[in-house]
FILUM-393613 format. One line per 2 residues: for each residue y, x, z of N, C-alpha, C. Coordinates in steps of 0.05 Angstrom, whole numbers, plus 5000, padded with zeros to 4 digits. Each point is the difference from the previous one (the first is absolute). Last residue first. Example, Ala and Ser with C-alpha at 12.3 -4.5 7.8 and 13.67 -1.06 7.14 Angstrom:
4955,5257,5142,5024,5016,5001,5022,4985,5014 ~ 4885,5006,4999,5024,4982,5000,5024,5018,5000;
END
This chain:
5999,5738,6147,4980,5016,4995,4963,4999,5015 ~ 5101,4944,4994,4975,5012,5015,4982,5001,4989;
5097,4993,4943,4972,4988,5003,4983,5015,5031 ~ 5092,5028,4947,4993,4989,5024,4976,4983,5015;
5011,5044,4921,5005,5018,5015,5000,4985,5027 ~ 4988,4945,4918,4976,5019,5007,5003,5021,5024;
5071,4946,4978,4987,4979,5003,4972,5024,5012 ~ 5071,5041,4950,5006,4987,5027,4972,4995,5021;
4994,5010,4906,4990,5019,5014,5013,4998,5024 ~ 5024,4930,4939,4963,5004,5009,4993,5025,5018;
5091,4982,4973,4992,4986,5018,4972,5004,5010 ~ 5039,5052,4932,5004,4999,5033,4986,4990,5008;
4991,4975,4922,4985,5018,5000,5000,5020,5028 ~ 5058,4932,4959,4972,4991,5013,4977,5015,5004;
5093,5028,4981,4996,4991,5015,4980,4986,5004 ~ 5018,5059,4931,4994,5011,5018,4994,4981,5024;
5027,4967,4909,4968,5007,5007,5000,5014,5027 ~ 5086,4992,4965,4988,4977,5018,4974,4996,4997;
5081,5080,5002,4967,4999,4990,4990,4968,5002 ~ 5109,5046,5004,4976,4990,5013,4976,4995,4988;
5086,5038,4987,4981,5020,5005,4980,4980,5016 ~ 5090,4954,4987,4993,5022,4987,4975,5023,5019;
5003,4893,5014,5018,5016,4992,4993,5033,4993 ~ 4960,4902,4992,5013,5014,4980,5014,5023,5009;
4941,4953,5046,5027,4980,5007,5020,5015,4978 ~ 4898,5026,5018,5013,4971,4993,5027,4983,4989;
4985,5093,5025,4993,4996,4973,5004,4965,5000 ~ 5004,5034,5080,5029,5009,4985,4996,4992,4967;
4930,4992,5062,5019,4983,5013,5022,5004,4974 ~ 4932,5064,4999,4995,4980,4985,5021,4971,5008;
5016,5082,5049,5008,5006,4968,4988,4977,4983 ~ 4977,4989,5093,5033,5004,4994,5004,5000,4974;
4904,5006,5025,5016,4978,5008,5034,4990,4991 ~ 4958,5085,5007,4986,4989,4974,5022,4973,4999;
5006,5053,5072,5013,5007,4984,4990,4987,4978 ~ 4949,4986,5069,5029,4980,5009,5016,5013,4967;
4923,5030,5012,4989,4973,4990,5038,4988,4999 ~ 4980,5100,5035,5011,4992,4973,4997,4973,4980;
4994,5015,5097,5031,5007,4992,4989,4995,4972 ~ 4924,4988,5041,5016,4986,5006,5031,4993,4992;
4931,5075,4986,5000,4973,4988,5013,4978,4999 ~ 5006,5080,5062,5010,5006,4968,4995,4968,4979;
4957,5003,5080,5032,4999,5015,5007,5002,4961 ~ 4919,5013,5016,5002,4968,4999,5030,4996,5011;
4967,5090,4991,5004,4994,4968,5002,4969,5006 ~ 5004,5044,5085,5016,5003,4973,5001,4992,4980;
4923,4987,5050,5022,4982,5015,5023,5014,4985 ~ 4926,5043,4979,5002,4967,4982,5025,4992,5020;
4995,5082,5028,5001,5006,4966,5004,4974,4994 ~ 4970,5012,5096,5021,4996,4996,5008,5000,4967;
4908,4993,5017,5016,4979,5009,5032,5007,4990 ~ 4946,5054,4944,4992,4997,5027,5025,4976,5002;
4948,5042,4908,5023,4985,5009,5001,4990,5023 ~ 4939,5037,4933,5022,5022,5018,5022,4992,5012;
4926,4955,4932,4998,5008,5024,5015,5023,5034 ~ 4988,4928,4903,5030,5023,5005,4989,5021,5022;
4950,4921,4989,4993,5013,4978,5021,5032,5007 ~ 5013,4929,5058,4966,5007,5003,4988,5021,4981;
5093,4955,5000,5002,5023,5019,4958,5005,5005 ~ 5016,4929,4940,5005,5021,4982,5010,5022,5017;
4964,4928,5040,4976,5011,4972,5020,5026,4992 ~ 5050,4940,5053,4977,5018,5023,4993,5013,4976;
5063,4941,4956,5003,5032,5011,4981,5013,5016 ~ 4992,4912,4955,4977,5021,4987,5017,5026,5013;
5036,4907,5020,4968,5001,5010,4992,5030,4975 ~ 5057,4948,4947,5009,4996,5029,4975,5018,5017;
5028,5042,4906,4993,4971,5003,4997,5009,5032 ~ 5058,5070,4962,4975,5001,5010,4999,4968,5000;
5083,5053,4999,4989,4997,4970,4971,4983,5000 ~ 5056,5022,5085,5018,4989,4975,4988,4997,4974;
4957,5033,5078,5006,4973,5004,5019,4985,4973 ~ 4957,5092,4997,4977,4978,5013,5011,4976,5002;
5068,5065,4989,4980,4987,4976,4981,4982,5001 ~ 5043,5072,5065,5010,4966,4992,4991,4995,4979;
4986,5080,5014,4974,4984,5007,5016,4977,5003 ~ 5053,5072,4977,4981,4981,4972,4978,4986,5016;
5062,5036,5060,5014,4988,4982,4990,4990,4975 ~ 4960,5056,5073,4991,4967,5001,5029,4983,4977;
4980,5103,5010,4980,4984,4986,5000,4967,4999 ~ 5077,5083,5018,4984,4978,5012,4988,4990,4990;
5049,5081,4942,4996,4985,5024,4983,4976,5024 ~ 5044,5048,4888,4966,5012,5019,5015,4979,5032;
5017,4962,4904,5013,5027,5014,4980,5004,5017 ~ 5035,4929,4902,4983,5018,5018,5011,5020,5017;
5032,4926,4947,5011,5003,5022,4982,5020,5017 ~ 4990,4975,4909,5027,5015,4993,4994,4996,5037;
4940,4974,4948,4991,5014,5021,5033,5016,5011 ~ 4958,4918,4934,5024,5005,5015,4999,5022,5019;
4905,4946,4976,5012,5009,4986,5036,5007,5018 ~ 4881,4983,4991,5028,4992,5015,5021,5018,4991;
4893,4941,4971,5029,5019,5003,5019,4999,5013 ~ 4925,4930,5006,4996,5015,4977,5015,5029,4992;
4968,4911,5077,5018,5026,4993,4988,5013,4989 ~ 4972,4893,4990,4999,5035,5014,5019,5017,4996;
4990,4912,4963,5001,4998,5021,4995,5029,5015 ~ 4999,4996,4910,4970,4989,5008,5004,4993,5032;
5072,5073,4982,4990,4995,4973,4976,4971,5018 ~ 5104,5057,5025,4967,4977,5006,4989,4997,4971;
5080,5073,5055,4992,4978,4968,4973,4998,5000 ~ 5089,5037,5072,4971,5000,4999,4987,4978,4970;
5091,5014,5036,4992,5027,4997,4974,5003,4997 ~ 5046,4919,5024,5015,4998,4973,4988,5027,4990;
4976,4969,5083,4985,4991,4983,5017,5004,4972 ~ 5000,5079,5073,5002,4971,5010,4995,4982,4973;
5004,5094,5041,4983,4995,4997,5005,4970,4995 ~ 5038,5098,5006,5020,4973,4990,4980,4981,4994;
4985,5088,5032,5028,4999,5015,4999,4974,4996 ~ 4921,5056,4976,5015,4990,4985,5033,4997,5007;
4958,5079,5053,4999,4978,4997,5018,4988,4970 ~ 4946,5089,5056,5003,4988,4975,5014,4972,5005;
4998,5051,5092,4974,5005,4980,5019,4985,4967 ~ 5012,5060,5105,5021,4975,4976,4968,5002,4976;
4968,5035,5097,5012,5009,4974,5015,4980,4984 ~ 4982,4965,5096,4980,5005,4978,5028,5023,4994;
5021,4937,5061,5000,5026,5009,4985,5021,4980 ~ 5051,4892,5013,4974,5007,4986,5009,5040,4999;
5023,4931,5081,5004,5000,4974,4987,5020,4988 ~ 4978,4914,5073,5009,5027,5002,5015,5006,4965;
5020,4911,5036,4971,5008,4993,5010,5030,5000 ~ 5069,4940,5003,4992,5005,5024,4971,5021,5000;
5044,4952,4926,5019,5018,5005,4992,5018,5029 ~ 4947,4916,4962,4995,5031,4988,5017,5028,5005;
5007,4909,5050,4973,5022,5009,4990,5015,4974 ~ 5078,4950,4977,5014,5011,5039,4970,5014,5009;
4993,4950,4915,5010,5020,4998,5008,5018,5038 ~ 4959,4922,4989,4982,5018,4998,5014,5029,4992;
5048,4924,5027,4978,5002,5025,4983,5032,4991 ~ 5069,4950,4942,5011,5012,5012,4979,5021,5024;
4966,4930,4954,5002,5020,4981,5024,5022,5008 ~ 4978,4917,5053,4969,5008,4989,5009,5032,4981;
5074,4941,5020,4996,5020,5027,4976,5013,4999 ~ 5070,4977,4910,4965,4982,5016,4997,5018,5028;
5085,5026,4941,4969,4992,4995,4998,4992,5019 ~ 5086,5037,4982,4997,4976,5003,4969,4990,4991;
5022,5090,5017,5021,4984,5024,4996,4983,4991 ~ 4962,5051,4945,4986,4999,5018,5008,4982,5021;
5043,5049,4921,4981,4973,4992,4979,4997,5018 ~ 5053,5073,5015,5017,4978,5004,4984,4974,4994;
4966,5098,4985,4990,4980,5027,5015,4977,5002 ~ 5027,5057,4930,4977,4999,4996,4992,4979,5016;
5086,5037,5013,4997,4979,4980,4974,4996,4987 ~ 5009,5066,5077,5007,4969,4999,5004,4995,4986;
4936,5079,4996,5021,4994,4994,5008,4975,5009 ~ 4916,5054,5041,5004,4978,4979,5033,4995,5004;
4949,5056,5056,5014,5007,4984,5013,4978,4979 ~ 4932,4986,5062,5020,5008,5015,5026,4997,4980;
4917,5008,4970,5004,4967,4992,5032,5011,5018 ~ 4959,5076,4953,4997,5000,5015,5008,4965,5006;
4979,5025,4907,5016,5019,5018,4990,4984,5030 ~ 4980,4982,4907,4983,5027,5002,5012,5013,5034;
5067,4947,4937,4977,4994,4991,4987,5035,5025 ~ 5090,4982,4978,4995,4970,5022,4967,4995,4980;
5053,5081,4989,5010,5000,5013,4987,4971,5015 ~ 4949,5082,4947,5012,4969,4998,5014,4990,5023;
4958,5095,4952,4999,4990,5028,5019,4976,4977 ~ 4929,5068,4955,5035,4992,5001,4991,4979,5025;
4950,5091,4988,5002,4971,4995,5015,4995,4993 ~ 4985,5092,5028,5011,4982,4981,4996,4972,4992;
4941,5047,5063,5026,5006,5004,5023,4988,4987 ~ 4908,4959,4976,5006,5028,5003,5030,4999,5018;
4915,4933,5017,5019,4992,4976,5017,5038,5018 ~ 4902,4940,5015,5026,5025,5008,5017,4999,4980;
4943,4914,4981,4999,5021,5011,5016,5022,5006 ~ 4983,4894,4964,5002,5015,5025,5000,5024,5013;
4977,4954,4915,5024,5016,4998,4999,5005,5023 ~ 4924,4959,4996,4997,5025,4981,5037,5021,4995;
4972,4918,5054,4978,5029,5009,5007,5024,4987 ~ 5042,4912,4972,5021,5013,5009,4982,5032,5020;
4953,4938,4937,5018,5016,4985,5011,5018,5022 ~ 4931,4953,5027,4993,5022,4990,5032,5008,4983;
5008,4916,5044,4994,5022,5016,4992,5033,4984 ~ 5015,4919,4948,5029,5018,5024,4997,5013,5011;
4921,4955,4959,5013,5022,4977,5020,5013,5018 ~ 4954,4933,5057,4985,5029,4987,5011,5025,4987;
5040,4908,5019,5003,5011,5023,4985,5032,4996 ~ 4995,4937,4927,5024,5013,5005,5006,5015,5023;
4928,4938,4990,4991,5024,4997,5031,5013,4992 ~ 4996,4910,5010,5006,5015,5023,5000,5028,5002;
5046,4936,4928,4967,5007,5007,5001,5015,5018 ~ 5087,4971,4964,4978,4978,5014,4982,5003,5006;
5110,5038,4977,4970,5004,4998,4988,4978,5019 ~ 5074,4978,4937,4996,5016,5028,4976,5010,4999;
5076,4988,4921,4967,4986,5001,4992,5017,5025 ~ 5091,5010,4988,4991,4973,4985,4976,4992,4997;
5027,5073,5058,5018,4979,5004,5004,4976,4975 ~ 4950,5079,4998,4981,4987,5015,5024,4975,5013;
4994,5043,4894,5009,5008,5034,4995,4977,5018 ~ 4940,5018,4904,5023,4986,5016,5004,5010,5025;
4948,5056,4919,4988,4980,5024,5043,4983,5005 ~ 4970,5107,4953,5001,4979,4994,4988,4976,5027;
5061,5098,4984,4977,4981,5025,4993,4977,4990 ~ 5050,5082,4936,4998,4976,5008,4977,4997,5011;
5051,5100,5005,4974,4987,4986,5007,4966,5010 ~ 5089,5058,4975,4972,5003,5026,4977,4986,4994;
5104,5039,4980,4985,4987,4989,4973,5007,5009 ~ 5109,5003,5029,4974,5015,5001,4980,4980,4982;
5111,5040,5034,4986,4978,4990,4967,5006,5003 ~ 5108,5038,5033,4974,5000,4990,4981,4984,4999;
5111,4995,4980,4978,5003,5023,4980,5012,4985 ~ 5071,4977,4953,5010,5017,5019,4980,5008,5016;
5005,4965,4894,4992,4989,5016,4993,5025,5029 ~ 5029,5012,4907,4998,4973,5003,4992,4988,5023;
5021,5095,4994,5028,4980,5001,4996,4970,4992 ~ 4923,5053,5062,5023,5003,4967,5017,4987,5000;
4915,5023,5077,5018,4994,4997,5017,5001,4964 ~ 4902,5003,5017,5012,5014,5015,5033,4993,4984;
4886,4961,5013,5022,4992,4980,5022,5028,5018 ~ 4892,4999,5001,5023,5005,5015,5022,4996,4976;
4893,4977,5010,5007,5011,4980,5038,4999,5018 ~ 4910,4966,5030,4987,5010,4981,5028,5024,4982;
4984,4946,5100,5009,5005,4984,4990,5024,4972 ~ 4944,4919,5064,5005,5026,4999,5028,5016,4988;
4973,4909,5043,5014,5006,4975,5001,5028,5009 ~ 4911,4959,5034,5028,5003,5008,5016,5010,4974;
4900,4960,5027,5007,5008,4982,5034,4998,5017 ~ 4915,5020,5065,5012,4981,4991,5023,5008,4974;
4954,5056,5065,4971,4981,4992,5018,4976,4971 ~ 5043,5098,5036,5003,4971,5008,4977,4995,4981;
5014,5091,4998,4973,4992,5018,5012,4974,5003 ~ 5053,5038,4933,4979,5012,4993,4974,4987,5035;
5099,4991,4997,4989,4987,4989,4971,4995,4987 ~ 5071,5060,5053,4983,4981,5005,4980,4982,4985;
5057,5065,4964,4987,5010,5019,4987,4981,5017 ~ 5064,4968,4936,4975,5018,4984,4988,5011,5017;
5070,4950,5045,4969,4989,4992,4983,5010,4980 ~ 5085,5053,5037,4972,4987,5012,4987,4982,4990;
5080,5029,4953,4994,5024,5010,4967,4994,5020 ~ 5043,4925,4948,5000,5013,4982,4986,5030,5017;
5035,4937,5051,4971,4992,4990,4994,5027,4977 ~ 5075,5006,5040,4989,5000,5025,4965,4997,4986;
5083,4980,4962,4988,5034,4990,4987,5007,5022 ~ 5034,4903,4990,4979,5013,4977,4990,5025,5005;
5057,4974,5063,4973,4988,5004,4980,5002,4982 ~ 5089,5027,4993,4994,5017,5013,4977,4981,5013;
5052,4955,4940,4993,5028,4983,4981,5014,5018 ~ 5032,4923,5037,4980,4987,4984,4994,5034,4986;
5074,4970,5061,4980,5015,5012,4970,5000,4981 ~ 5089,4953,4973,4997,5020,5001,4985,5025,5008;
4973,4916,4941,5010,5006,5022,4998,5028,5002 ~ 4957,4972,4931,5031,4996,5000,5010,4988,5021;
4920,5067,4936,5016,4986,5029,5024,4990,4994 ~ 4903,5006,4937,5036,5003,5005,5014,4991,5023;
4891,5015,4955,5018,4987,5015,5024,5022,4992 ~ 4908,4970,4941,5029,5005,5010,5002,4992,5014;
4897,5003,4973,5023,4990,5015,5023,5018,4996 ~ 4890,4994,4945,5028,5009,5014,5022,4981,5008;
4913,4980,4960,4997,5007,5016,5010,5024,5012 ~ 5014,4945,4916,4975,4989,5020,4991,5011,5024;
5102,5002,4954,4971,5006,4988,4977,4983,5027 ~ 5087,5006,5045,5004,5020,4976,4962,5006,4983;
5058,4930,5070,4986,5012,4996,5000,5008,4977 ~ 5078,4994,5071,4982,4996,4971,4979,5007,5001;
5082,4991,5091,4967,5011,4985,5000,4982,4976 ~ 5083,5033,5082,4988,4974,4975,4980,5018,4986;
5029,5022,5113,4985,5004,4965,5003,4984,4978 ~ 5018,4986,5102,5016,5025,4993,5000,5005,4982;
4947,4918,5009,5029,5002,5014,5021,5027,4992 ~ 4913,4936,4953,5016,5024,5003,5029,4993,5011;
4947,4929,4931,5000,5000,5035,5015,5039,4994 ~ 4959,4958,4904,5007,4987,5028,5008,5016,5027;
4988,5039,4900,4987,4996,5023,5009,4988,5024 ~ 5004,5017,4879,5015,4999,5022,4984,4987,5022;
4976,5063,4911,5000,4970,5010,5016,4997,5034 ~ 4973,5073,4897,5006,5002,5029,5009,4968,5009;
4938,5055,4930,5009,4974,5008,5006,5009,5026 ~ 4997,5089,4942,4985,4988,5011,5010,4970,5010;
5040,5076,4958,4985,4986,4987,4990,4973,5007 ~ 5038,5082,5031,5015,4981,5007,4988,4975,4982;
4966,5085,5033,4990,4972,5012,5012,4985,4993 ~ 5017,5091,4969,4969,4995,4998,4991,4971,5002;
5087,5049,5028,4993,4980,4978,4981,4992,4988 ~ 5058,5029,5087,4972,4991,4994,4994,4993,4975;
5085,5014,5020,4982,5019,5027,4974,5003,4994 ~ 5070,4942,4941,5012,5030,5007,4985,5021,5016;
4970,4904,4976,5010,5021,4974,4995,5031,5009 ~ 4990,4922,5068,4978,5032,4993,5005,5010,4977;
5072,4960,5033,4989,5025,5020,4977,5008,4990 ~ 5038,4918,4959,5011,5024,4988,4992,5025,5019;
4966,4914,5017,4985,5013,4980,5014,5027,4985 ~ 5038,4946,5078,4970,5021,5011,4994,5012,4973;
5074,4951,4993,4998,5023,5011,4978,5010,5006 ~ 4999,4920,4957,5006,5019,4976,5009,5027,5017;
4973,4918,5048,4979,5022,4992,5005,5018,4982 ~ 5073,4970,5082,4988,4985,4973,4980,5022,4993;
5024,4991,5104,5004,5006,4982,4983,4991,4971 ~ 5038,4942,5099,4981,5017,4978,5010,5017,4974;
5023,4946,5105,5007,5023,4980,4981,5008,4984 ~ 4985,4939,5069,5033,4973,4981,5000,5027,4981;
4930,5017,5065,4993,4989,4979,5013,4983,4982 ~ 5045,5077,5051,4971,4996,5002,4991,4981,4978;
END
């Protein structure tokens, strides 16, 4: 993850060999990325390169749906513009995609309330029937029942307040809809602030059709304190049991923030330490009385 980087004289020899039109172009190196190391490439292109192993088959996930989505989000997304395909310099597939300009929301949070506005109309807008072919997710979009134990384990040692709400999201009916569109991966290292506002979102590598309330965690994880009513007011399709899910989903993924920024602190491998104050706050928000 972020102990493994690749050098830039590889990326620049791929667009020799794939792309040569671009190779021209200032390419600069990009902080942060878990499954991806990213360049920016010119003023307004991105490299990525996986290098994790589940990292190829998240690219060709984006690479095949977000040119089809992408056309009704309200909001700028790394569209992919151009497909790297395996060689002997390099085994995987790769991709080059439009640059989100703004900061990720795990270094500059969001602050203005009217964010509750933009989230809502974005996720109105991906929220919808999603085809036979989707791609399904094994711990995104799914039933809470279902939820894998090494997912839920960061649960056995929380707070009885945050244990409390998960036990009445797992209890809440479950969602009987069509599978609709989902980002999958809504959390502040995936979202980029511009002016205190959400400005883009970006990483769609975990998209799949299933349960709506796995991106309505957002309200709590990305959203200033006090603006989720506003933004289930705006969202409008969102019945009791749905928010009591997505305030269950919130919950697990403040705790997972939590952990991986824990880990960053303490140096060890694959830890984020921007992630953890950025838990904490959405902790803090999820469990708030509403």
């Amino acid at each position: 993850m972020d102990g493994f980087r690749f050098e830039q004289d590889l990326v620049r020899a791929l667009l020799r060999e794939q792309h040569p039109d671009l190779a021209h172009l200032e390419l600069r190196d990009v902080a942060g990325g878990w499954d991806n190391q990213q360049w920016r490439l010119g003023a307004e292109l991105a490299v990525r390169l996986p290098r994790t192993e589940r990292a190829p088959a998240l690219l060709r996930t984006e690479q095949k749906w977000l040119p089809v989505l992408a056309e009704r989000l309200p909001l700028p997304t790394p569209i992919p513009v151009r497909t790297g395909e395996p060689s002997a310099l390099f085994e995987h597939t790769w991709t080059i995609t439009r640059w989100v300009a703004g900061e990720p929301a795990d270094y500059a949070p969001i602050t203005r309330a009217d964010a509750a506005e933009t989230l809502a109309g974005f996720l109105k807008a991906l929220h919808q029937h999603a085809p036979a072919e989707a791609p399904a997710n094994p711990t995104r979009g799914i039933p809470l029942t279902e939820m894998p134990d090494e997912f839920t384990s960061a649960l056995e040692v929380a707070a009885d307040d945050a244990r409390e709400i998960w036990e009445k999201a797992v209890a809440a009916p479950a969602w009987h809809g069509a599978p609709t569109w989902l980002h999958g991966d809504l959390h502040p290292a995936n979202v980029i602030v511009r002016e205190g506002t959400l400005s883009g979102v970006i990483d769609f590598g975990e998209m799949c059709a299933g349960d709506p309330a796995s991106d309505l965690s957002a309200a709590w994880i990305l959203l200033p304190a006090g603006t989720a009513s506003r933004f289930f007011d705006i969202y409008e399709n969102a019945d009791e049991a749905t928010i009591a899910r997505a305030r269950g989903w919130a919950v697990l993924r403040a705790l997972h923030l939590i952990i991986i920024g824990r880990n960053g602190r303490l140096g060890l491998p694959g830890g984020k330490p921007t992630w953890e104050p950025a838990g904490r706050a959405a902790l803090e928000r999820a469990l708030a009385v509403n």
